[in-house]
N, C-alpha and C positions, 0 to 999 in steps of 0.2 A: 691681386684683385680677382674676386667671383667672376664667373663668365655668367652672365644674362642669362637665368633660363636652365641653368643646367641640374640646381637642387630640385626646381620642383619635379620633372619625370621622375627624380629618384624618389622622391617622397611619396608620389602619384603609385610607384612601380611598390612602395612598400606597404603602404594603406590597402592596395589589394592585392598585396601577398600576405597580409594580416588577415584581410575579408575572407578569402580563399580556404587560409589556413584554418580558420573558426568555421568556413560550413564544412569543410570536409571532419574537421573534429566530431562536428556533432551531427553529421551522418554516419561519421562512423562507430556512434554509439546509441543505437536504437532505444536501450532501455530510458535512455533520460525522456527522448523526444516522446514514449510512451508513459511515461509518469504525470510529461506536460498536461497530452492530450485529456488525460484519464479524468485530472485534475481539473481541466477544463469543463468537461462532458458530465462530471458528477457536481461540480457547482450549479452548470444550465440546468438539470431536470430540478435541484432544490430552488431555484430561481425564478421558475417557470410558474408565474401566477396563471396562467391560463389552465392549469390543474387543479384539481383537489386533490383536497391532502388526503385521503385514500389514493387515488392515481399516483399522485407524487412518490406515496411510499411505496408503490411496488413498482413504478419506472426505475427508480433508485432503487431498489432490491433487484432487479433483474440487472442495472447496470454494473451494478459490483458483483454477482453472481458471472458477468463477461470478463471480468479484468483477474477474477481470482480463482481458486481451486479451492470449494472450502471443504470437500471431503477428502482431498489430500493433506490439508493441515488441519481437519480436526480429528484425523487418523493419527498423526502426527505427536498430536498433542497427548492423546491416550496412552503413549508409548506401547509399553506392553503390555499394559490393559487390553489394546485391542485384538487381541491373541483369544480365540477359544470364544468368541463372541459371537450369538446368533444373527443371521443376516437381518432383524428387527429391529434386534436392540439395539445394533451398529448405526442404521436409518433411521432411528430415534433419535441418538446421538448426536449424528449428522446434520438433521434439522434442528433440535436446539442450538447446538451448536453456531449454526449458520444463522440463526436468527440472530441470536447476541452479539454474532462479530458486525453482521450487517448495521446493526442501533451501535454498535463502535464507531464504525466507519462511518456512517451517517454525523454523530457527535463530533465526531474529525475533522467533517466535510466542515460541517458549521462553524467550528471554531477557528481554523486554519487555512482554509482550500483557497481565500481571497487575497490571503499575503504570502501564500509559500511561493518559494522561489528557488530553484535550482542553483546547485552550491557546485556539486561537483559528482564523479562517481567513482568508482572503485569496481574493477572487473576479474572479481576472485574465476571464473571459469565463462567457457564459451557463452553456459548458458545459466550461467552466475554472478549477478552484477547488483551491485550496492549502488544506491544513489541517496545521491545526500540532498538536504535544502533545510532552508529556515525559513520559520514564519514568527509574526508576533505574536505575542503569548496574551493572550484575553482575558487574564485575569491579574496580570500586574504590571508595569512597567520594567519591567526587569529583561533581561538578554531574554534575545529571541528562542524560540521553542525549536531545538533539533530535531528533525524529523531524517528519517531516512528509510528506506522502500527498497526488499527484496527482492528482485525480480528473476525469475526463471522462465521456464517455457514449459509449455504443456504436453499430451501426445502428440498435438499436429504443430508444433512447433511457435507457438504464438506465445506472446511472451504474457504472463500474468504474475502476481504480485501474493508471494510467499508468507512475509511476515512482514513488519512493520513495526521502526525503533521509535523511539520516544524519548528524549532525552538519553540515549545509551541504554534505554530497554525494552527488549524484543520481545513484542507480547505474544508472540505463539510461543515463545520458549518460557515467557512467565507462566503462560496456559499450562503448560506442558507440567512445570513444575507443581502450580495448582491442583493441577486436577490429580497428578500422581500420587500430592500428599493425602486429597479429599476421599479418592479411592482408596487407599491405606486405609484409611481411621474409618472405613464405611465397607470393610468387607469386598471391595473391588464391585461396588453395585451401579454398573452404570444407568442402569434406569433413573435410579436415587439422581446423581451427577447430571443427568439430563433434565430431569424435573426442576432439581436447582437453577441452570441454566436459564431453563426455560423463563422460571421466577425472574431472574435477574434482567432476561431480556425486555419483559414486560414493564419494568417500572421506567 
């Protein structure tokens, strides 16, 4: 016969050592609980009717300009193009550049940022961490859209957001590949390759 009383403590004593176990998990992986916040903070300013949509676009351009490094990945992306490049044409570069990723991210926010959800991560280095999640895909009913978010840290150690998969593809390393091939067939002319950009961020 059961003794009266004696399963539940045990079940009491495992429900929070389950509790326990899950906040110390995910204290003790920063990057996710940063991906959450980011996710949250970049849907509020698109949210935020009490803005115009001027305001709205440069709240949201400064807010993704906090969470990422974009003159470290679009130095990046230049590979060795960036070699032998005047300090102009570099900061030309760099702002095209950052304009186009910003109308990515923006497009991202919108289409994903209400159903993503945290899957899981992967911590290749201290300050190298892959976080995964899924959202629904908005333009069919089909399996959800893998997304996944680089995260690294910056000079003062704060963690910001590298590159960014998409179904298993990483658009600074597609960049990368992009612009390598585009420089090729164009004389290595990055003005050219930024005016491009520039083009494409605008429509």
């Amino acid at each position: 016969m059961r003794t009266p009383g004696f399963t539940r403590p045990i079940g009491l004593f495992f429900c929070l050592a389950v509790a326990m176990f899950s906040l110390e998990a995910h204290a003790a992986n920063p990057a996710e609980a940063f991906i959450e916040e980011s996710i949250r903070k970049g849907s509020a300013i698109l949210d935020d009717k009490s803005l115009d949509a001027g305001e709205r676009d440069r709240a949201f351009r400064d807010f993704i300009l906090s969470i990422t490094d974009m003159k470290r990945v679009a130095l990046f992306t230049l590979g060795p193009y960036a070699k032998d490049q005047s300090e102009d044409a570099l900061a030309d570069f760099v702002a095209a550049f950052t304009a186009l990723d910003v109308a990515l991210y923006r497009n991202g926010f919108s289409n994903y940022a209400h159903s993503l959800r945290i899957t899981g991560s992967v911590v290749r280095a201290e300050d190298d961490v892959i976080v995964n999640s899924e959202a629904a895909n908005p333009d069919s009913n089909s399996e959800p859209m893998k997304i996944a978010f680089r995260v690294r840290k910056d000079d003062r150690g704060r963690p910001i957001i590298v590159d960014i998969g998409l179904a298993g593809t990483w658009i600074a390393i597609s960049q990368h590949e992009d612009f390598g091939s585009y420089l090729l067939l164009n004389g290595g002319d990055i003005a050219k390759l930024s005016r491009a950009l520039e083009a494409r961020a605008a429509k």
